[in-house]
KEKOL-713510 format. One record per residue: residue number from 0; residue in one letter; x, y, z of N, C-alpha, C, CB in turn. Coordinates in Angstrom, 1 decimal. Each point is the difference from the previous one (the first is absolute). Glycine has a CB too. Example, Ala and Ser with C-alpha at 12.3 -4.5 7.8 and 13.67 -1.06 7.14 Angstrom:
<rs>
R, i, aa, n_xx, n_yy, n_zz, ca_xx, ca_yy, ca_zz, c_xx, c_yy, c_zz, cb_xx, cb_yy, cb_zz
R, 0, A, 13.2, -5.7, 7.8, -0.9, 1.2, 0.0, 0.9, 1.2, 0.0, -1.9, -1.2, 1.2
R, 1, S, 1.5, 2.3, -1.9, 0.9, 1.1, 0.0, -0.8, 1.1, 0.8, 1.2, -0.6, -2.2
</rs>
This chain:
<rs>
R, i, aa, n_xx, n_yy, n_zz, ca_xx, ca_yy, ca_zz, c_xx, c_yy, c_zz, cb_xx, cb_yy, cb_zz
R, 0, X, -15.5, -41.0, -53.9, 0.8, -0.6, 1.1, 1.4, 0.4, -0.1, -1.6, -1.9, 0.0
R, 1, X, 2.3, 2.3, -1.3, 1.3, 0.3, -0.5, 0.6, 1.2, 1.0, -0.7, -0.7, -2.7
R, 2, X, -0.2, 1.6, 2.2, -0.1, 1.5, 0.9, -0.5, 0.1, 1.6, -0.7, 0.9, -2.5
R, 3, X, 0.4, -1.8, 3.0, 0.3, -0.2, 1.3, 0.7, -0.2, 0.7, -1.0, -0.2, -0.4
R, 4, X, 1.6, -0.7, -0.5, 1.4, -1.3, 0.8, 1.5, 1.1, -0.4, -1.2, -3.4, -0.8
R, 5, X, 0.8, 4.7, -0.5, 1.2, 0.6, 0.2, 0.0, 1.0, 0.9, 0.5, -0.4, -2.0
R, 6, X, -1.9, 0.9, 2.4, -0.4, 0.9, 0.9, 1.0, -0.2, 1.7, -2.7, 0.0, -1.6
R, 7, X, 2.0, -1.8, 1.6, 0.6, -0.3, 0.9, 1.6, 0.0, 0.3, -2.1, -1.0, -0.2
R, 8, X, 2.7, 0.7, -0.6, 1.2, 0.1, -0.4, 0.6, 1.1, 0.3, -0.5, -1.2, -1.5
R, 9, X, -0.3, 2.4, 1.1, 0.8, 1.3, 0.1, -0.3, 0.3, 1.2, 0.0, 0.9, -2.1
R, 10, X, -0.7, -0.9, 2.9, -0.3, 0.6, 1.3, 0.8, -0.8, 1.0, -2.3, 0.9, -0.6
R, 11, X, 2.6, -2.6, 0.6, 1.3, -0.4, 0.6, 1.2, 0.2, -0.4, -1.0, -1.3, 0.6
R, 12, X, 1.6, 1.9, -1.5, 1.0, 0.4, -0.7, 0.2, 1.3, 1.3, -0.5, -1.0, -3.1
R, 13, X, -1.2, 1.7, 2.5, 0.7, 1.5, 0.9, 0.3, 0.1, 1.3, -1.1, 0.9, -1.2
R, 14, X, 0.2, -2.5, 2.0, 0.2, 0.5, 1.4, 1.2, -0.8, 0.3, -2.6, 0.5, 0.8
R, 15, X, 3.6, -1.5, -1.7, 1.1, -0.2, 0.4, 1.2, 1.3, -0.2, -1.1, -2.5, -0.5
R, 16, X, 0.8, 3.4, -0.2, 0.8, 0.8, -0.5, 0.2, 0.7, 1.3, -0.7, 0.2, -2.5
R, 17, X, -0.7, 0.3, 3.3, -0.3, 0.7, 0.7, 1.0, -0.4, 1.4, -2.5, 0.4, -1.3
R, 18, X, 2.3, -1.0, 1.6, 0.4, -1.0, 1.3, 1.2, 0.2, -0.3, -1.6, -2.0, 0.5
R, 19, X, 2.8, 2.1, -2.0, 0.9, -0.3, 0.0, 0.4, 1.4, 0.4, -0.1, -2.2, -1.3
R, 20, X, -0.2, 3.2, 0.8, 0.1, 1.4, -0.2, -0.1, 0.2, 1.7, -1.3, 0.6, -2.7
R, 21, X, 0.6, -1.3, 3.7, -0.3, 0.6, 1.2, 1.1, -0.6, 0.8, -2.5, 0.4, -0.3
R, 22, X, 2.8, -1.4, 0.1, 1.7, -0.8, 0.5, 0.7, 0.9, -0.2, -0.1, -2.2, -0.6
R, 23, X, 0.3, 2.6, -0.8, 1.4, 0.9, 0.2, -0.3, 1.1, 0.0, 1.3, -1.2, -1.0
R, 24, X, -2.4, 2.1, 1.7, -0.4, 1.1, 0.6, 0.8, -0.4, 1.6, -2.5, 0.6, -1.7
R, 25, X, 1.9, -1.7, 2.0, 0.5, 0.0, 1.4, 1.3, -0.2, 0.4, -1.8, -0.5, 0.2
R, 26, X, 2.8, -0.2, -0.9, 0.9, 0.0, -0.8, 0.8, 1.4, 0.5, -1.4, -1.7, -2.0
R, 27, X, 1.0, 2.3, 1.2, 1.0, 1.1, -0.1, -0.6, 0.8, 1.2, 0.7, -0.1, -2.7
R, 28, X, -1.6, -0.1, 3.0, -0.6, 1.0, 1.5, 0.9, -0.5, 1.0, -2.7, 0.3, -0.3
R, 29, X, 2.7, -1.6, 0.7, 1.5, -0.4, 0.8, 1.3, 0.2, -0.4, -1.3, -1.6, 0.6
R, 30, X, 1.9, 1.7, -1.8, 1.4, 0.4, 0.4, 0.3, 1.5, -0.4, 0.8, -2.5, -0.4
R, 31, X, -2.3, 3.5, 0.8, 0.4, 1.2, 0.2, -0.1, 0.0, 1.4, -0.5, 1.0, -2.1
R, 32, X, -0.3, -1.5, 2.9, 0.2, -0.3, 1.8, 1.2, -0.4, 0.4, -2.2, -0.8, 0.1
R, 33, X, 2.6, 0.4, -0.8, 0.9, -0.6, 0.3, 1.5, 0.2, -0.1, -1.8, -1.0, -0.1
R, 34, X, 2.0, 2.3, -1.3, 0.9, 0.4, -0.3, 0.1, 1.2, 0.9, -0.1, -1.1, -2.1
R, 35, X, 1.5, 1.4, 2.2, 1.0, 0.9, 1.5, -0.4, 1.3, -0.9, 2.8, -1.7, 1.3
R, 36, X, -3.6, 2.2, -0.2, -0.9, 1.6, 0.1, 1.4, 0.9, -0.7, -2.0, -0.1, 3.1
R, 37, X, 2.4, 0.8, -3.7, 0.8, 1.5, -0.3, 0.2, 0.7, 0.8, -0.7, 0.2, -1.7
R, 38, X, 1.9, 0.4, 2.5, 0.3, 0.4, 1.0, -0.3, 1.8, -0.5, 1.6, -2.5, 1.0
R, 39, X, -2.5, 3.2, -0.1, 0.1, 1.3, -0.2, 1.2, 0.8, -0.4, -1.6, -0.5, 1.4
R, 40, X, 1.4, 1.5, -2.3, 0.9, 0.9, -0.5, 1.1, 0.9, 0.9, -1.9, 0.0, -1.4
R, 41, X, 3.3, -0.8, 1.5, 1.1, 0.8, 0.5, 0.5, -0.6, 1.5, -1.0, 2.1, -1.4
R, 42, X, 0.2, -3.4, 1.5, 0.3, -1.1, 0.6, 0.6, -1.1, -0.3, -1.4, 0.8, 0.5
R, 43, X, 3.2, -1.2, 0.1, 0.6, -0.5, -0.7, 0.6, -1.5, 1.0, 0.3, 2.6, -1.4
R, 44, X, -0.4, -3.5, 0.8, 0.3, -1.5, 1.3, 1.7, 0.0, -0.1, -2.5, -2.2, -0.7
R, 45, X, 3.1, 1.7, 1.8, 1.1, -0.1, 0.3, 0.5, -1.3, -0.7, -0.5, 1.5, 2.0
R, 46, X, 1.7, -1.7, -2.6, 0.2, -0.8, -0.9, 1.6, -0.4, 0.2, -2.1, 0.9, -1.6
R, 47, X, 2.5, -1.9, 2.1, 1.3, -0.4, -0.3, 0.8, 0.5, 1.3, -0.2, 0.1, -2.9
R, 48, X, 1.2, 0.7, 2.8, 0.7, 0.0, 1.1, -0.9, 1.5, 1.3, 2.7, -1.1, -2.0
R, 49, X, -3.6, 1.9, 1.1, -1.1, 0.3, 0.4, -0.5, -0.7, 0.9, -0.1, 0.8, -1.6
R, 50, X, -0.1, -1.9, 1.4, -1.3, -0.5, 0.8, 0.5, -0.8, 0.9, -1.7, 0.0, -1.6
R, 51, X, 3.4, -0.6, 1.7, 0.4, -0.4, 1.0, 0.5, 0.8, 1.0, 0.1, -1.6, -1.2
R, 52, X, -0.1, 2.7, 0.6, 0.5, 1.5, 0.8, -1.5, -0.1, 1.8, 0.9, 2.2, -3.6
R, 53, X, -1.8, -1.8, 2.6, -1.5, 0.1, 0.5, -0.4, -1.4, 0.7, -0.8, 1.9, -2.0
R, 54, X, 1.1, -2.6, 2.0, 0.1, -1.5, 1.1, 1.4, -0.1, 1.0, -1.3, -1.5, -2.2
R, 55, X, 1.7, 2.4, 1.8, 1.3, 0.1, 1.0, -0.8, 0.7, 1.0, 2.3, 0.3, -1.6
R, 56, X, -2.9, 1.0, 1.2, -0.3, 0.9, 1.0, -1.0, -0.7, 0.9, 0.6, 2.1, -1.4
R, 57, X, -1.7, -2.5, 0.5, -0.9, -0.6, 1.1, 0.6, -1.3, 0.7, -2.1, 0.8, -1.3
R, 58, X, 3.0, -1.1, 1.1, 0.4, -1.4, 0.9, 1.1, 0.8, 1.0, -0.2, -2.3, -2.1
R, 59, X, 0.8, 3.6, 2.0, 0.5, 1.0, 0.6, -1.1, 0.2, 1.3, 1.4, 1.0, -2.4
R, 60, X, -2.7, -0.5, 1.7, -0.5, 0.5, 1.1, -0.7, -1.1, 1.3, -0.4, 2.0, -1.9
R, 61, X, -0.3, -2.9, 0.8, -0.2, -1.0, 1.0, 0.5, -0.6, 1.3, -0.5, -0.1, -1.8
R, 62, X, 2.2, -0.4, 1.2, 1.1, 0.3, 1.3, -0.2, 0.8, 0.5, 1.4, -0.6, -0.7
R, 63, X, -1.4, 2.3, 0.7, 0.3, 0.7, 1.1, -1.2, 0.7, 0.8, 2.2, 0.2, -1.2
R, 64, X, -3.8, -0.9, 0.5, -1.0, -0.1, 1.2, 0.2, -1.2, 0.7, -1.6, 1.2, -1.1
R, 65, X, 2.7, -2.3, 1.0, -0.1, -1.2, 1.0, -1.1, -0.8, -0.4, 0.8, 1.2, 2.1
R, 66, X, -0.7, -2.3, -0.7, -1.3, -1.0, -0.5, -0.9, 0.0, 0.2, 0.7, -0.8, -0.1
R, 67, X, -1.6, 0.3, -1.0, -1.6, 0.1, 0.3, -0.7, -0.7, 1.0, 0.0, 0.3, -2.0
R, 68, X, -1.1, -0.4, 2.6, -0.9, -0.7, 0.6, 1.3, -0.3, 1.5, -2.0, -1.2, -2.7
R, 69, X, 1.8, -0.1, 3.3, 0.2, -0.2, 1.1, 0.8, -1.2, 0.3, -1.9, 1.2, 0.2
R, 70, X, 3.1, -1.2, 0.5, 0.8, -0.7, -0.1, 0.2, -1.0, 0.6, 0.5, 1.5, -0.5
R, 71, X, -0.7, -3.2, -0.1, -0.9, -1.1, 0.5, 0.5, -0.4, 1.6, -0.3, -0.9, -2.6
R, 72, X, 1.4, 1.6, 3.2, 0.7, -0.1, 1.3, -1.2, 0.7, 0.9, 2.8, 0.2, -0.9
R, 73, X, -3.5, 0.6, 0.6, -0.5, 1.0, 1.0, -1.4, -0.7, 0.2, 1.3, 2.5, -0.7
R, 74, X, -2.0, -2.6, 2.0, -1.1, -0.6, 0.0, -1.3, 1.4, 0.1, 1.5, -2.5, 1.2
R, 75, X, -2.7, 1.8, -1.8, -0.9, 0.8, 0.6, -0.8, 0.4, 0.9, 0.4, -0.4, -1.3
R, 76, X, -0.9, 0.9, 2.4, -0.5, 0.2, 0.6, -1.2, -0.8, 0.6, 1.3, 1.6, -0.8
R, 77, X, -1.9, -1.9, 1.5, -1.2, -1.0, 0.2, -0.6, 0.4, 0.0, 0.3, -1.2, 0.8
R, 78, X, -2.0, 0.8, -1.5, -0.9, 0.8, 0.0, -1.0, 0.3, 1.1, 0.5, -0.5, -2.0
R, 79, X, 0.0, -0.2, 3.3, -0.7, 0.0, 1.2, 0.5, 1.5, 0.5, -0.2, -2.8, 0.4
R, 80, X, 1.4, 3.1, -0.6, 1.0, 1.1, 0.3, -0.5, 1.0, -0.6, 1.9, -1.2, 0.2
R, 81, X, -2.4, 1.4, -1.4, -0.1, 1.2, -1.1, -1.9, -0.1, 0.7, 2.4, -0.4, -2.9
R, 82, X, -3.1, 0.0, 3.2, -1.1, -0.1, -0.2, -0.6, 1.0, 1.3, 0.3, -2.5, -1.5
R, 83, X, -1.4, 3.2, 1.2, -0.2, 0.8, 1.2, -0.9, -1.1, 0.6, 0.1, 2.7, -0.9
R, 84, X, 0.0, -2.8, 2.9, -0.7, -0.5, 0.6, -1.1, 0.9, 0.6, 1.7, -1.6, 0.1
R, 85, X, -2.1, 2.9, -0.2, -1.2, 0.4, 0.2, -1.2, -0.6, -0.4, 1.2, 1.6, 0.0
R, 86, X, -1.9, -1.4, 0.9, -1.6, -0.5, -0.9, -0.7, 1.5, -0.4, -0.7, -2.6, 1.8
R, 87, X, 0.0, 1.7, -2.6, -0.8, 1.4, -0.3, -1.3, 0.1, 0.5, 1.1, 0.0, -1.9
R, 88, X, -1.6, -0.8, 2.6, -1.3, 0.2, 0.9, -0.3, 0.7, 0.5, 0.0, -1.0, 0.3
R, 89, X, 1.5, 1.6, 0.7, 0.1, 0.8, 0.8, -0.4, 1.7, -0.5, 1.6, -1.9, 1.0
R, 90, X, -1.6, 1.7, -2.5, -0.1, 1.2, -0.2, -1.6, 0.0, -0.9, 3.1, 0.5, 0.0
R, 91, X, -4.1, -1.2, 0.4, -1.1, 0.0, -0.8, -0.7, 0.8, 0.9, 0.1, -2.2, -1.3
R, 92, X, -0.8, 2.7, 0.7, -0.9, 0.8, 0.7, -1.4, -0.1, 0.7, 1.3, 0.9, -1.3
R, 93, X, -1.6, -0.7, 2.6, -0.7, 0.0, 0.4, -1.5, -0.6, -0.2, 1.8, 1.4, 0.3
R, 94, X, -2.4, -2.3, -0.1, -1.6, -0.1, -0.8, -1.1, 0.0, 0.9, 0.8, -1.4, -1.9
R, 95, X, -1.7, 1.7, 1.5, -1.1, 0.6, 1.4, -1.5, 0.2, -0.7, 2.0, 1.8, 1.4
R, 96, X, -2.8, -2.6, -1.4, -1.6, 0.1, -0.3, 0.0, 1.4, -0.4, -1.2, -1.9, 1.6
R, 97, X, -0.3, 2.3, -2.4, -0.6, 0.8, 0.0, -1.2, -0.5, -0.1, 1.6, 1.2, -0.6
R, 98, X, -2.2, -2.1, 1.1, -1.2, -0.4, 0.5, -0.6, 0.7, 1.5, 0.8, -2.3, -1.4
R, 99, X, 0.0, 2.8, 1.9, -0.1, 0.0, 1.4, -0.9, 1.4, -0.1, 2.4, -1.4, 1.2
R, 100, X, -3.0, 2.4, 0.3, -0.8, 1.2, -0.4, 1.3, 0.5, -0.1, -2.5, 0.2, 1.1
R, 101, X, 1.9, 1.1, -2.1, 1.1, 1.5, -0.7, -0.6, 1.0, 0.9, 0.3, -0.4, -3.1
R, 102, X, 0.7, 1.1, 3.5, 0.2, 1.1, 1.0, 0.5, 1.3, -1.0, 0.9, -1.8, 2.4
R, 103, X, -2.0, 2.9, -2.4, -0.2, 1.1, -0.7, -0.1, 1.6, 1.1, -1.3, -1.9, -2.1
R, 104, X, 1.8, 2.4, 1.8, -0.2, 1.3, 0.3, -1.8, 0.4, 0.0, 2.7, 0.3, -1.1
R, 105, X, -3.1, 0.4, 2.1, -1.3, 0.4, -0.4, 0.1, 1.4, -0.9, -1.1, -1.2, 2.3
R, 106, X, -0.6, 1.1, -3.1, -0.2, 0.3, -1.0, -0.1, 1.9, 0.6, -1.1, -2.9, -1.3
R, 107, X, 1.6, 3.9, 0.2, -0.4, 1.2, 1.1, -1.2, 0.6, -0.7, 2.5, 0.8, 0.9
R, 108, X, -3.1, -0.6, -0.4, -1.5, 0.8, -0.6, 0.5, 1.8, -0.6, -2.0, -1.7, 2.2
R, 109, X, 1.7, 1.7, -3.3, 0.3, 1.4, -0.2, -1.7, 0.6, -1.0, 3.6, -0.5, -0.2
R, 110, X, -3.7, 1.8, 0.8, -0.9, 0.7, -0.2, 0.3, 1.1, -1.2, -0.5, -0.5, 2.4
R, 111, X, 0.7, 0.6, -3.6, -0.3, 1.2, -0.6, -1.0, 0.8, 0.1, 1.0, -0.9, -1.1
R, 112, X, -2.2, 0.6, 1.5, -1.0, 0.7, -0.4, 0.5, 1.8, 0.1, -1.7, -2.4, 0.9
R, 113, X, 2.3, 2.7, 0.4, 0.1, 1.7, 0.5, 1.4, 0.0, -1.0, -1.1, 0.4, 3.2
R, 114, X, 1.6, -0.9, -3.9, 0.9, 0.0, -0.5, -0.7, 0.2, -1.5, 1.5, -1.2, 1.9
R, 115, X, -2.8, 0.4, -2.1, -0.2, 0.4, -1.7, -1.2, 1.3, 0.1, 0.4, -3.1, -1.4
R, 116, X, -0.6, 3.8, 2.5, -0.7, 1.1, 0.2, 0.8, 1.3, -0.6, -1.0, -1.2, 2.2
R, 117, X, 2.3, 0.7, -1.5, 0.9, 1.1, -0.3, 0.3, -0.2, -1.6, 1.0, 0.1, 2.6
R, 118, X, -0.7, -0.9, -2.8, -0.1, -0.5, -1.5, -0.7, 1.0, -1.2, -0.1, -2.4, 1.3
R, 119, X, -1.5, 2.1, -0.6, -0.6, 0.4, -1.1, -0.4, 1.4, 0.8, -0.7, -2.4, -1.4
R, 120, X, 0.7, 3.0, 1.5, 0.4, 1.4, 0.5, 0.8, 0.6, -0.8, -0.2, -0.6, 2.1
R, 121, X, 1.3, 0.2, -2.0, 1.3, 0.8, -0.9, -0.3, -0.3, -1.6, 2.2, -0.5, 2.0
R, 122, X, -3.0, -0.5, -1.9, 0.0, -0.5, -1.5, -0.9, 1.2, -0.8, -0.1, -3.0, 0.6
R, 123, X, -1.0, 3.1, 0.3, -1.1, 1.0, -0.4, 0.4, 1.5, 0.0, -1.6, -1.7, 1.1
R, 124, X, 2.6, 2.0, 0.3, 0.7, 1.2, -0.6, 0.7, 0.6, -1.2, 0.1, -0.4, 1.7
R, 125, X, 0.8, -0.8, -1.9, 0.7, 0.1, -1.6, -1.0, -0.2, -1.0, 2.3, -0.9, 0.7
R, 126, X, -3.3, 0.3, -0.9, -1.1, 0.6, -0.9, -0.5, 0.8, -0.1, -0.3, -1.1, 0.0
R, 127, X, 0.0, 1.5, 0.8, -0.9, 1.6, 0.0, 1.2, 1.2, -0.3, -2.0, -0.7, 2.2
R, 128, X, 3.5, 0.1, -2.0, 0.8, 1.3, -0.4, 0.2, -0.1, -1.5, 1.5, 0.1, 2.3
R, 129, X, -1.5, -1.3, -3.3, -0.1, -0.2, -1.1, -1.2, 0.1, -0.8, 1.7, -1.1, 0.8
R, 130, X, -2.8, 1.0, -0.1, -1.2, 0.3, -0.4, -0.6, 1.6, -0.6, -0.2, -2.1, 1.7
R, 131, X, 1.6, 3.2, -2.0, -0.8, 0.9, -0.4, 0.7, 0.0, -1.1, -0.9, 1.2, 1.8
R, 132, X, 0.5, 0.0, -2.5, 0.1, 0.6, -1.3, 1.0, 0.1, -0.4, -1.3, 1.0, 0.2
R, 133, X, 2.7, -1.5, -1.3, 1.1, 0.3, -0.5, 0.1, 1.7, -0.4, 0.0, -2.7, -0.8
R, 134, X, 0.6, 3.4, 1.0, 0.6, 1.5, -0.5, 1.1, -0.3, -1.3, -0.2, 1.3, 2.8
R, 135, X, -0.1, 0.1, -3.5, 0.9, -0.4, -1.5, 1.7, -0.5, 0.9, -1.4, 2.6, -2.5
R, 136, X, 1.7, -1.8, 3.5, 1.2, -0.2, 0.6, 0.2, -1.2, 0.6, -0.1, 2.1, 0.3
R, 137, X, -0.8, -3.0, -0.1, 0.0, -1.6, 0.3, 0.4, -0.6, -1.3, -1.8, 0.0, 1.8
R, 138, X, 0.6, 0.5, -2.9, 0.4, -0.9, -1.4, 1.5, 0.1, -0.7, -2.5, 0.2, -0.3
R, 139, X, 3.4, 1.5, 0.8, 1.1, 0.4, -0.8, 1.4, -1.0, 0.9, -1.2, 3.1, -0.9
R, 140, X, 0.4, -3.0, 2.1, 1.0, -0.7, 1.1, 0.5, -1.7, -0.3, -1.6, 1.7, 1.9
R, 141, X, 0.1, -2.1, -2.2, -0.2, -1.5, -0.2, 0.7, -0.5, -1.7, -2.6, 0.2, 1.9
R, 142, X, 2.1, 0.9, -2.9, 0.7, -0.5, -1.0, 1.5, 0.3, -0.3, -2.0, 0.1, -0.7
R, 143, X, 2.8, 0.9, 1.7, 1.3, -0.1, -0.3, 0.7, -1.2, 0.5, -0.1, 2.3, -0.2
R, 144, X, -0.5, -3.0, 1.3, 0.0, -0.9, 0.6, 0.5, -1.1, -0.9, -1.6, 1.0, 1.4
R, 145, X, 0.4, -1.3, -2.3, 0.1, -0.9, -0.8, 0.7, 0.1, -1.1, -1.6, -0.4, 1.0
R, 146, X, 1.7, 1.7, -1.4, 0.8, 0.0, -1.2, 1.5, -0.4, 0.3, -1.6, 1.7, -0.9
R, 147, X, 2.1, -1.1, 2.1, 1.6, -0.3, 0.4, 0.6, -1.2, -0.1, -0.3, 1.4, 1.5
R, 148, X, 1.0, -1.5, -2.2, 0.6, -1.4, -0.7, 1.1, -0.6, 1.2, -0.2, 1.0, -2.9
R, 149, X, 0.3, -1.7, 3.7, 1.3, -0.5, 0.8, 1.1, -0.6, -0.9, -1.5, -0.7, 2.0
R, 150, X, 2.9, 1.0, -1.8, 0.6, -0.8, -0.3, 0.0, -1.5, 0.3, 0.8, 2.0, 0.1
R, 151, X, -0.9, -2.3, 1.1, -0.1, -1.3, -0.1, -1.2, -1.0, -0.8, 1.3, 0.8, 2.0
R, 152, X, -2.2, -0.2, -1.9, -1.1, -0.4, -1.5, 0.9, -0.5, -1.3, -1.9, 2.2, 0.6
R, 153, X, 3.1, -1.2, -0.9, 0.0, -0.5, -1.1, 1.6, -0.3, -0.1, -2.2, 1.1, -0.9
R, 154, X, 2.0, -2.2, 1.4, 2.1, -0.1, -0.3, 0.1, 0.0, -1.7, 0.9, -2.3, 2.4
R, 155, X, 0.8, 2.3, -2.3, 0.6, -0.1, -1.0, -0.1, -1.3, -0.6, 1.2, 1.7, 0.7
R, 156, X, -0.9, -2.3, -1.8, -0.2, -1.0, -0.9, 0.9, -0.3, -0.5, -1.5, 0.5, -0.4
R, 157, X, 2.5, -1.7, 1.1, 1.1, 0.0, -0.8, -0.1, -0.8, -1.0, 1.1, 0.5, 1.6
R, 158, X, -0.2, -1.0, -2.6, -0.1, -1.0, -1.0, 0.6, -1.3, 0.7, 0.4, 1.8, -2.1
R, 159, X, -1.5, -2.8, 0.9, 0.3, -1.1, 0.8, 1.0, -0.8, -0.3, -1.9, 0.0, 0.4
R, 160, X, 2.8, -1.1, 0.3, 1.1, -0.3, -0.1, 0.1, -1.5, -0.7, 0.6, 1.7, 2.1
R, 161, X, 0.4, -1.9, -2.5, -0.1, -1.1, -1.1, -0.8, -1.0, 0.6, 2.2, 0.5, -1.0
R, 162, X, -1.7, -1.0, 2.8, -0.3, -1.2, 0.5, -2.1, 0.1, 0.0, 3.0, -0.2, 1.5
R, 163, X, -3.1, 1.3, -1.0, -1.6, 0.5, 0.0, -0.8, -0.4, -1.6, 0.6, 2.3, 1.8
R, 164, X, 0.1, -2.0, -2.7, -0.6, -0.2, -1.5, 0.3, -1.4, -0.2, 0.4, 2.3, -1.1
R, 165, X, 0.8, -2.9, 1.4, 0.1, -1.4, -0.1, -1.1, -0.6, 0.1, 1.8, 0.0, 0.6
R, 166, X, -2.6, 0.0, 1.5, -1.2, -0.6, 0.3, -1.1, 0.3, -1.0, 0.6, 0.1, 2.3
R, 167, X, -0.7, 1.5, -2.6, -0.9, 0.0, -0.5, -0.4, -0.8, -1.2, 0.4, 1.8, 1.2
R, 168, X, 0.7, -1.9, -2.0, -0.2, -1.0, -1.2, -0.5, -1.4, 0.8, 2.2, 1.1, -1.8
R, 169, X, -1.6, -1.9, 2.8, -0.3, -0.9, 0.3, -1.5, -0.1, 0.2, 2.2, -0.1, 0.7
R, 170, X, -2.6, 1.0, 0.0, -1.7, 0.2, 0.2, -0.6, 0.1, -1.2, 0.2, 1.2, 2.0
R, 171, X, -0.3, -0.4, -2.4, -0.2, -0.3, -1.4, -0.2, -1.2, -0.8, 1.0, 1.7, 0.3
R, 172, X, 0.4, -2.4, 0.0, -0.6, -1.4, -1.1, -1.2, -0.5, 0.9, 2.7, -1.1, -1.2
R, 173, X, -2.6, 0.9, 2.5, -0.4, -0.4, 1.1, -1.5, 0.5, -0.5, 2.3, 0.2, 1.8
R, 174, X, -2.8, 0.4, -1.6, -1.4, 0.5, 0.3, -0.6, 0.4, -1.4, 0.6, 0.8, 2.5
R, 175, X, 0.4, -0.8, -3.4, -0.7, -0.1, -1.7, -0.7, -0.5, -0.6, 1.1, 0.3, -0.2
R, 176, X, -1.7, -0.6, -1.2, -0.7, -0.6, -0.4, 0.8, -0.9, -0.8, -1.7, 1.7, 0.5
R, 177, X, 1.5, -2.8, -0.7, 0.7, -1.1, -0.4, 0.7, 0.9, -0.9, -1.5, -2.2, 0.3
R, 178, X, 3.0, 0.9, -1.0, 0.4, 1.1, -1.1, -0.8, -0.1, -1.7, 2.6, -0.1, 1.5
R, 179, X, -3.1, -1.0, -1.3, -0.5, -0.8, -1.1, -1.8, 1.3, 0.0, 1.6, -3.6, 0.5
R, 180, X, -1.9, 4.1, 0.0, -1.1, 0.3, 0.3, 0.7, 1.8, -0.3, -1.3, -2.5, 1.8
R, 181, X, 2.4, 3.1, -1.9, -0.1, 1.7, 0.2, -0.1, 0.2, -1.0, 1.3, 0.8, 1.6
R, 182, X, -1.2, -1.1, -2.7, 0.0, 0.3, -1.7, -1.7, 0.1, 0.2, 2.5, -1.6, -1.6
R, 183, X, -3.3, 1.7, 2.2, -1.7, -0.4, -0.6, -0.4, 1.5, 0.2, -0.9, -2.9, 1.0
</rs>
């Protein structure tokens, strides 16, 4: 029972310690909030006859924009006066069923038939002109053909520019395999 009750002992000992430790965590997390930020490097505050120099000027300038806002002598305008009296009805548009009968153009009848005669006519010509025998002079004809490389086939390649490699890294993380997972 000895070794319980010190057990117990030590574990409220610790969680008072704890609590106390977390007070003055927070403690000191508020009077760094609260302490005045360090003014960037080569940035200097006006101080002493300085700074009544620099309240001169702005109370200089203020004066010689005049006064602000509106001077309590002058009245405002009425808002019956400012207010447009058009209606706007006048400008709504038009409304009109479409329940009623719809009026269409008649339909025109068109015939291909003498039109796909001719069709397949020509079709059958240009087969029968392709339908004979290749000559070595067709095959020397047809492969230089193919061998001829266009310029435009193959543009130039420039290198890619920082902003292009940037994305690409982005995509990359993007469409990767976890990071916990590339080592496997």
């Amino acid at each position: 029972m000895a070794d319980v009750s010190g057990l117990v002992i030590l574990l409220a000992l610790g969680a008072v310690l704890d609590l106390i430790r977390k007070g003055m965590e927070r403690k000191a997390e508020r009077q760094r909030q609260s302490a005045p930020r360090p003014l960037p490097p080569g940035v200097v505050l006006p101080t002493g006859t300085a700074r009544a120099r620099v309240r001169g000027d702005w109370r200089r300038a203020l004066e010689e924009a005049g006064p602000l806002g509106r001077h309590p002598d002058h009245s405002l305008e009425s808002d019956e006066e400012v207010e447009e009296r058009e209606s706007l009805e006048a400008l709504a548009p038009e409304v009109r069923s479409l329940e009623g009968p719809v009026v269409r153009a008649p339909r025109v009848v068109v015939d291909l038939d003498d039109e796909s005669r001719l069709t397949i006519a020509r079709r059958l010509k240009e087969a029968a002109a392709r339908d004979q025998a290749h000559t070595r002079a067709d095959h020397r004809t047809f492969d230089r053909k193919v061998r001829q490389v266009s310029a435009a086939l193959a543009p130039e390649r420039q290198p890619p520019t920082r902003a292009q490699l940037r994305e690409a890294m982005k995509w990359r993380e993007i469409l990767d395999r976890p990071v916990g997972w590339r080592d496997e």
